[in-house]
Short mmCIF file of the C-alpha atoms (twelve columns), coordinates in Angstrom:
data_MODEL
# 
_entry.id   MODEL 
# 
loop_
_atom_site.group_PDB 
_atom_site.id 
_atom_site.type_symbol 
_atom_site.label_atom_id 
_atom_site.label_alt_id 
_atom_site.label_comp_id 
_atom_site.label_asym_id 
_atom_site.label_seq_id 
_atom_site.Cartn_x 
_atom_site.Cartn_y 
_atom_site.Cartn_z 
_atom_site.pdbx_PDB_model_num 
ATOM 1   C CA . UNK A 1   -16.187 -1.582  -28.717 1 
ATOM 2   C CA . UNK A 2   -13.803 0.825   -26.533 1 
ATOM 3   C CA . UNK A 3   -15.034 2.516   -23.693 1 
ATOM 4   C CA . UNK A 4   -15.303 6.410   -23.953 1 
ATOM 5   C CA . UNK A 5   -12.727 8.143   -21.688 1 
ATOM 6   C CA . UNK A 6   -14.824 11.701  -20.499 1 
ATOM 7   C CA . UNK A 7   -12.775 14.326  -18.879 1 
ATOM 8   C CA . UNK A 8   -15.102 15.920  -16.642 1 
ATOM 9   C CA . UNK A 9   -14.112 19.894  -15.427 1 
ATOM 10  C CA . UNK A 10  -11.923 19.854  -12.325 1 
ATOM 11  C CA . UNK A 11  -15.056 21.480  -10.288 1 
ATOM 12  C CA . UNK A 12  -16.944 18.824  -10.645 1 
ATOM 13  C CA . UNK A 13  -14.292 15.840  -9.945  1 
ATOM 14  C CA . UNK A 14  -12.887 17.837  -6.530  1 
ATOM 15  C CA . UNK A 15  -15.897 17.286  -4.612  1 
ATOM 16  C CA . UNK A 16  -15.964 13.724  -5.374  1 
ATOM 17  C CA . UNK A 17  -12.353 13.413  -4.854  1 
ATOM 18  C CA . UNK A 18  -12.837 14.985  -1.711  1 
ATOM 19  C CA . UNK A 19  -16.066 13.257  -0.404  1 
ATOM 20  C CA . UNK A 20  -13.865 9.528   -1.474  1 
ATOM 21  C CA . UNK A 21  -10.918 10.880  0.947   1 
ATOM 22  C CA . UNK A 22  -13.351 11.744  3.777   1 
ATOM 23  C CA . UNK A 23  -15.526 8.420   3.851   1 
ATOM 24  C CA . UNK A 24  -11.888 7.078   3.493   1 
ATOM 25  C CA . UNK A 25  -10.622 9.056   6.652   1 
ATOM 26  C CA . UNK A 26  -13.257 8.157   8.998   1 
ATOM 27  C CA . UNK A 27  -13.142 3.985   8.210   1 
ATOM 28  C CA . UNK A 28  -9.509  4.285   8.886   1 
ATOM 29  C CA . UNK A 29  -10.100 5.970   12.454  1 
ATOM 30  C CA . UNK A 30  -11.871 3.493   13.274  1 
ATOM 31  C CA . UNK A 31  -9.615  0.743   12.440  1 
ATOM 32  C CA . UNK A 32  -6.209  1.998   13.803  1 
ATOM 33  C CA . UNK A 33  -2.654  1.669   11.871  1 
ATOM 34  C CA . UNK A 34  -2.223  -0.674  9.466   1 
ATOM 35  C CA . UNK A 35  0.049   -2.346  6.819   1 
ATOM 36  C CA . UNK A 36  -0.788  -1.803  2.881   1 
ATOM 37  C CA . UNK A 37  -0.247  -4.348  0.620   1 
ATOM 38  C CA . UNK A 38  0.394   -3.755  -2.896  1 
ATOM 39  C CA . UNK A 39  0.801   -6.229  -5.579  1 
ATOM 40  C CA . UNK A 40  -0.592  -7.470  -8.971  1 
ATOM 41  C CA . UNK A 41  -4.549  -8.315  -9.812  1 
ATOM 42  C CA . UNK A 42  -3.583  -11.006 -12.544 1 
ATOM 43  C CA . UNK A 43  -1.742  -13.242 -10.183 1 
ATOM 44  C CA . UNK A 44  -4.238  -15.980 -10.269 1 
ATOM 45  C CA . UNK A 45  -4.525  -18.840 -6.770  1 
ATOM 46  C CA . UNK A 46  -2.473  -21.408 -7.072  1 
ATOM 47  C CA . UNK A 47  0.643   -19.048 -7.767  1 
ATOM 48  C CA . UNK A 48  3.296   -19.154 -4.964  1 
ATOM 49  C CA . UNK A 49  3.067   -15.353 -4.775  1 
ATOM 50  C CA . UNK A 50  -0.722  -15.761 -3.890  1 
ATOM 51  C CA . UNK A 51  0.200   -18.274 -1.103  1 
ATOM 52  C CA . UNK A 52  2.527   -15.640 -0.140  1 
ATOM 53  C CA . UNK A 53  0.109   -13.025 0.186   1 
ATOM 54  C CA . UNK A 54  -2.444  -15.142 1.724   1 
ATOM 55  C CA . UNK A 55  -0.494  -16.012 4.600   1 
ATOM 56  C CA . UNK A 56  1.136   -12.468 5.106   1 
ATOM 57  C CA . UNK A 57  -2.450  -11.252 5.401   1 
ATOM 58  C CA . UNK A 58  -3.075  -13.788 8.246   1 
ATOM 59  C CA . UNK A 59  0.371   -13.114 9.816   1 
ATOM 60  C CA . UNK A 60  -0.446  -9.636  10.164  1 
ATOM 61  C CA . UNK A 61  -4.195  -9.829  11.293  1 
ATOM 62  C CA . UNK A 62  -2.971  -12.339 13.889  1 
ATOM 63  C CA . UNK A 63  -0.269  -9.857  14.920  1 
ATOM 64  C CA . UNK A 64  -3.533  -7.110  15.740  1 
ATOM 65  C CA . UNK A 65  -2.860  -4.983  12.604  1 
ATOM 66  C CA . UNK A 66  -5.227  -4.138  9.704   1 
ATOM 67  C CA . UNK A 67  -4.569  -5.224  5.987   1 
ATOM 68  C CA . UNK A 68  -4.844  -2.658  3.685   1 
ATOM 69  C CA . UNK A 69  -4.871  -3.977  0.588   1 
ATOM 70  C CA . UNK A 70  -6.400  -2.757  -3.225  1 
ATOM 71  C CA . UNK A 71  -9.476  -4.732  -3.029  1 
ATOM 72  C CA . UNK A 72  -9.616  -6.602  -6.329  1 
ATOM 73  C CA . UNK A 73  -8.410  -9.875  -7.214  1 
ATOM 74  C CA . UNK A 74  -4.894  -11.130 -7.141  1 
ATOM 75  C CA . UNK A 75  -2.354  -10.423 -4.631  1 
ATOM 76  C CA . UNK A 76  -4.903  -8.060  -3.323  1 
ATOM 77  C CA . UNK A 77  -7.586  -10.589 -2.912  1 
ATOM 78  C CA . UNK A 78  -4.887  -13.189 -1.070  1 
ATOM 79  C CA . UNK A 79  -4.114  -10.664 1.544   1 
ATOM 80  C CA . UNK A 80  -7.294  -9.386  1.893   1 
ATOM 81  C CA . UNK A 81  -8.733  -13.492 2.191   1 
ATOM 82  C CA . UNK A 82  -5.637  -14.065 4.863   1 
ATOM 83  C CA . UNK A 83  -6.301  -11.160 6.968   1 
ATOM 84  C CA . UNK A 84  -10.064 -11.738 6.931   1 
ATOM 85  C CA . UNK A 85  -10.084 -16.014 7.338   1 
ATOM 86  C CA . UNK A 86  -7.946  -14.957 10.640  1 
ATOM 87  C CA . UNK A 87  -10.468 -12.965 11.981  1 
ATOM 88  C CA . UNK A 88  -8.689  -9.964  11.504  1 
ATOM 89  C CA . UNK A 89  -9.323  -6.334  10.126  1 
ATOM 90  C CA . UNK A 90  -9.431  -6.083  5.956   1 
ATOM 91  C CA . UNK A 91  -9.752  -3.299  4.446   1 
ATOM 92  C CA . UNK A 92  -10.582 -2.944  0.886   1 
ATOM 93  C CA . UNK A 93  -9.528  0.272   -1.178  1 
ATOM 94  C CA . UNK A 94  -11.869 -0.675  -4.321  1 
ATOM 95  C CA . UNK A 95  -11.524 1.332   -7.393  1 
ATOM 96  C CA . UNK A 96  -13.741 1.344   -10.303 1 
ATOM 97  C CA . UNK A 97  -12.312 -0.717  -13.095 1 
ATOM 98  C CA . UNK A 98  -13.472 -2.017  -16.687 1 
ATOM 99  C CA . UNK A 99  -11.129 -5.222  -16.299 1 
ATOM 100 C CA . UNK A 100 -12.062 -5.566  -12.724 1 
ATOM 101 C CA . UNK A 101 -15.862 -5.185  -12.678 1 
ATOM 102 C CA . UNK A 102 -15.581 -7.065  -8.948  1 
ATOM 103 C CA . UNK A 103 -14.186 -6.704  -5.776  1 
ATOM 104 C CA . UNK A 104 -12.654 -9.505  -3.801  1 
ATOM 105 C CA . UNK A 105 -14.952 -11.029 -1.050  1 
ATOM 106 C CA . UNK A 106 -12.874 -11.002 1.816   1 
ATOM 107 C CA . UNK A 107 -13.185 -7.807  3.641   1 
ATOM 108 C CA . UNK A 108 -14.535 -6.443  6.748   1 
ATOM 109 C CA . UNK A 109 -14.325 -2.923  5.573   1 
ATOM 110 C CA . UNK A 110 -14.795 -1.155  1.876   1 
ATOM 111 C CA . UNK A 111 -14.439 1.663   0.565   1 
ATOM 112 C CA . UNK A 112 -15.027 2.326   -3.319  1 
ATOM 113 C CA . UNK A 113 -13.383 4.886   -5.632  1 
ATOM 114 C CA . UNK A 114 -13.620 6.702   -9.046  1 
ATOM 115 C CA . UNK A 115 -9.955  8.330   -8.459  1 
ATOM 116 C CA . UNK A 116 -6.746  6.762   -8.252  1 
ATOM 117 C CA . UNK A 117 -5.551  9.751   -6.736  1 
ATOM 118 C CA . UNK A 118 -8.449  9.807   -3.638  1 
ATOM 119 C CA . UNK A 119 -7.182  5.868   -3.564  1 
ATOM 120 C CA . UNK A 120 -3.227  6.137   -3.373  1 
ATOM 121 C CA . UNK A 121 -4.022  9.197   -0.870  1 
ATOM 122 C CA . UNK A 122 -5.665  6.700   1.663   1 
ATOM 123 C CA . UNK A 123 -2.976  3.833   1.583   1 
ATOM 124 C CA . UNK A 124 -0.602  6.202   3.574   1 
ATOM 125 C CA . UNK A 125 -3.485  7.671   5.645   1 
ATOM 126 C CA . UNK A 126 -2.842  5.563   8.404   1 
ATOM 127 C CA . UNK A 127 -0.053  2.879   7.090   1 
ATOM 128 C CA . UNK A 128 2.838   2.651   9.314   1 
ATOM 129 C CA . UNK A 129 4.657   -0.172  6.974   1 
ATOM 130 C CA . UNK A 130 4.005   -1.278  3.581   1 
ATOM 131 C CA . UNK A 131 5.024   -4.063  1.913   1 
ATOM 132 C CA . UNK A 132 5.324   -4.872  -2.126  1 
ATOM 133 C CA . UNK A 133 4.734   -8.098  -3.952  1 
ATOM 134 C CA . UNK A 134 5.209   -8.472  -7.942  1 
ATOM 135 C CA . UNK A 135 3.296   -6.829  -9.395  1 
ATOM 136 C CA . UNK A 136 2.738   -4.615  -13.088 1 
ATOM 137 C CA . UNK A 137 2.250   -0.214  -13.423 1 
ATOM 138 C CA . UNK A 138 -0.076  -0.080  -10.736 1 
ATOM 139 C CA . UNK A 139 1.962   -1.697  -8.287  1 
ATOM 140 C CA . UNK A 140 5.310   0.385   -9.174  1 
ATOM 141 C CA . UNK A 141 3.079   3.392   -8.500  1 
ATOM 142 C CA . UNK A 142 1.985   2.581   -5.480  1 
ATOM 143 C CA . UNK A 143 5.656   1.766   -4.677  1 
ATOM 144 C CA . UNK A 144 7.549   4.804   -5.884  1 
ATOM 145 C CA . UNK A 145 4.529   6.915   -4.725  1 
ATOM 146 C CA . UNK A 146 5.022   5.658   -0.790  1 
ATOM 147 C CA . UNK A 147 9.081   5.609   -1.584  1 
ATOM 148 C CA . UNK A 148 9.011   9.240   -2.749  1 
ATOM 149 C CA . UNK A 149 6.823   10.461  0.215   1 
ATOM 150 C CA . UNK A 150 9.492   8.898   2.771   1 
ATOM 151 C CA . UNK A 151 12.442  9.966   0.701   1 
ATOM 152 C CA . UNK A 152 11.089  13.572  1.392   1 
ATOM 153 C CA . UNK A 153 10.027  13.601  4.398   1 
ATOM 154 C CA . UNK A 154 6.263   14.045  3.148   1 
ATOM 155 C CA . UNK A 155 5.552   11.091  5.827   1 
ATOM 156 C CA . UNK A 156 7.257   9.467   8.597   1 
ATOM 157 C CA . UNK A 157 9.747   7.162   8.322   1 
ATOM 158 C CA . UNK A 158 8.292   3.853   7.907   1 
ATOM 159 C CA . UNK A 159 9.110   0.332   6.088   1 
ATOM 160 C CA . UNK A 160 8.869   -0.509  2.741   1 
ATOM 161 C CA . UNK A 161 9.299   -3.816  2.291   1 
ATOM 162 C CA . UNK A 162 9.774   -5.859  -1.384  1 
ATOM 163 C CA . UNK A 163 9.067   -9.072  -1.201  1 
ATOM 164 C CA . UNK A 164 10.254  -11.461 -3.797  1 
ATOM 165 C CA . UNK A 165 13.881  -11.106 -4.384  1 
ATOM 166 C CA . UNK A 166 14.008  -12.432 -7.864  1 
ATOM 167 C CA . UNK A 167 11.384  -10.497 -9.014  1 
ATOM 168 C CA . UNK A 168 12.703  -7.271  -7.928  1 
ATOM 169 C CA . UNK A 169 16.515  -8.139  -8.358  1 
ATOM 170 C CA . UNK A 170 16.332  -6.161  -11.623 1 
ATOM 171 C CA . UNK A 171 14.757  -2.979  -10.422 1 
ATOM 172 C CA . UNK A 172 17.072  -2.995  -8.099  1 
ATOM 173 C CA . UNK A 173 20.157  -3.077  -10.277 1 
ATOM 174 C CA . UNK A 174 18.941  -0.779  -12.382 1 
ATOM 175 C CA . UNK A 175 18.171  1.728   -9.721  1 
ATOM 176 C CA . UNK A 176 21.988  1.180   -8.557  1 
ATOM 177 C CA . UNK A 177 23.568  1.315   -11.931 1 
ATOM 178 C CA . UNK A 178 21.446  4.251   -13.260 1 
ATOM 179 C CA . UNK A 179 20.118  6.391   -10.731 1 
ATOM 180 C CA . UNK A 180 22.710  5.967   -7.879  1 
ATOM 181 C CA . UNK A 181 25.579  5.889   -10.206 1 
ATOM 182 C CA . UNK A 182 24.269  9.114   -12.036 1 
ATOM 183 C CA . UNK A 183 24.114  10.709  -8.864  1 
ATOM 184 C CA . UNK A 184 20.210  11.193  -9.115  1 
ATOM 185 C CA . UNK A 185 19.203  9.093   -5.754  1 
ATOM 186 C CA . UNK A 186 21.730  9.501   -2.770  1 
ATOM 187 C CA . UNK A 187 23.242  6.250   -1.509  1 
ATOM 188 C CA . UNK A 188 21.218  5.688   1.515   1 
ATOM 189 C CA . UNK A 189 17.823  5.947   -0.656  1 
ATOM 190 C CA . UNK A 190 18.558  2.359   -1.297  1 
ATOM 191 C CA . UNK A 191 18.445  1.523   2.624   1 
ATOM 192 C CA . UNK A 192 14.481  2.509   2.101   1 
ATOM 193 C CA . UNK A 193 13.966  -1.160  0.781   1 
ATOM 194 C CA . UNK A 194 13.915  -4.071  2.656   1 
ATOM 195 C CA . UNK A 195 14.062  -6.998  0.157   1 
ATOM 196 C CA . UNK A 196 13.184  -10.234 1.586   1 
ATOM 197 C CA . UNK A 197 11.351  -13.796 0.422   1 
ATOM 198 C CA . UNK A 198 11.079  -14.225 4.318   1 
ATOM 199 C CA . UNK A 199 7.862   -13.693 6.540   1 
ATOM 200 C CA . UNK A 200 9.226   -14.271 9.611   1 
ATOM 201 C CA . UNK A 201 12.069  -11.654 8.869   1 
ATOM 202 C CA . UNK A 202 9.031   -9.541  7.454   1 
ATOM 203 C CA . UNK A 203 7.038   -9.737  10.595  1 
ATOM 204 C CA . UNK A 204 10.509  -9.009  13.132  1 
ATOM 205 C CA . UNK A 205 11.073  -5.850  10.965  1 
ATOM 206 C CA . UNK A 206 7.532   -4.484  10.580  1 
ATOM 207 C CA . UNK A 207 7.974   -4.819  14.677  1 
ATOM 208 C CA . UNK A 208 11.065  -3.218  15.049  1 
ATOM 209 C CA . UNK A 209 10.669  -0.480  13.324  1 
ATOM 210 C CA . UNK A 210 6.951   -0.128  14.315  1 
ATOM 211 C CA . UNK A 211 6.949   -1.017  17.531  1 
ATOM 212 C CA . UNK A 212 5.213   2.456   18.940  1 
ATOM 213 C CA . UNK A 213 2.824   2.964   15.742  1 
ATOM 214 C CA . UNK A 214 0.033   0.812   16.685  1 
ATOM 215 C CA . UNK A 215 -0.131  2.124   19.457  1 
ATOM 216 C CA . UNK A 216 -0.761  5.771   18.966  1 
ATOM 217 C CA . UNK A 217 -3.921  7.092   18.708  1 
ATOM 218 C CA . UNK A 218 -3.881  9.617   16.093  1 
ATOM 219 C CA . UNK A 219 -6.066  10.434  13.176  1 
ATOM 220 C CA . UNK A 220 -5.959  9.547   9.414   1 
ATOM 221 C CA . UNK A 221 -3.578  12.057  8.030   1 
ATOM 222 C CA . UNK A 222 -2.189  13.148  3.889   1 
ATOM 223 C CA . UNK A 223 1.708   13.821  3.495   1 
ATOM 224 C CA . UNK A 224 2.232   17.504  4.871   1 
ATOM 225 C CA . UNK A 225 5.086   20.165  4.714   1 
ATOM 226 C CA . UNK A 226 6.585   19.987  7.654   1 
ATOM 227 C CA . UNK A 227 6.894   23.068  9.670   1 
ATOM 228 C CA . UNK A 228 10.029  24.604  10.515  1 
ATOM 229 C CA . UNK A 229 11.320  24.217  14.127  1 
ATOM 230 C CA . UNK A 230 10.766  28.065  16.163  1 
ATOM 231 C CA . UNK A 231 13.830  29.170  17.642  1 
# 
């Protein structure tokens, strides 16, 4: 038997929406920048990819930043298990799912939601890198979403990091051969990716480029337009 799908009136799903972003906002204060990691829920332990995960999770915990990560099981649950069996911060964005009825059991923090948009909103709240494994829809959406936000400006600068460079090898072409060729990406849009199967490179550029983000003491913030310089 399929499950319903009810499309409650817009008035009724802002405030939740809203409420989901604000609970959201003030965990993340608390917990300072942070690295999201994105990457499939049907990757199952014992898969190198989960290895992969759970030691990036402990690589950044142990380098004093907090693992944002999806909160169900997979990839998700590996970084979240890393980041939390190194005594570090792990933060679970949780979202309410038929084929995931459970959330992973490895974080400090949680926060649940109805809305993917309320959920995608938060992973660039207070992300200064974030970093890709394989993963299926939700994953690319996550991916494109954060690429799209840096491509225009929406939010700073900041990595976005693919790891797995056979898995993404044929994104990658195609993106090249389609988009770049048919002049609908500029040629430096590529640059946005940093495709590596290496931590240690991982780690060195999540520094380098975020060497003054963690830091700063600022609040959780949504992309913005930015304003226009006063002369």
């Amino acid at each position: 038997m399929s499950n319903k799908i009810v499309r409650l009136p817009a008035a009724q799903q802002i405030p939740r929406i809203m409420s989901e972003m604000e609970a959201a906002a003030e965990t993340l204060q608390e917990m300072g920048w942070g690295v999201s990691v994105f990457g499939s829920a049907r990757i199952r332990p014992g898969s190198p990819y989960y290895a992969v995960a759970e030691d990036l999770g402990a690589r950044l915990a142990r380098a004093g930043l907090t693992v944002i990560a999806g909160g169900g099981p997979g990839i998700m649950e590996a970084s979240n298990k890393g980041a939390y069996e190194a005594g570090g911060r792990s933060v679970g964005l949780n979202i309410t799912l038929p084929r995931e009825p459970h959330n992973n059991h490895y974080q400090t923090h949680t926060l649940q939601f109805d809305y993917f948009y309320s959920r995608k909103a938060t992973f660039v709240m207070h992300s200064a890198a974030y970093i890709a494994l394989p993963g299926g829809f939700g994953t690319l959406d996550e991916l494109f979403e954060v690429t799209t936000l840096v491509q225009t400006g929406k939010i700073p600068h900041a990595p976005i990091v693919l790891i797995g460079t056979q898995f993404w090898a044929g994104l990658l072409d195609w993106i090249r051969n389609e988009l770049l060729t048919n002049g609908l990406i500029s040629a430096g849009d590529l640059d946005l990716f940093y495709v590596t199967d290496d931590l240690d490179a991982v780690m060195a550029h999540i520094q380098e480029h975020c060497a003054d983000c963690f830091t700063r003491h600022e609040e959780p913030s949504l992309p913005i337009e930015r304003e226009s310089n006063v002369v």
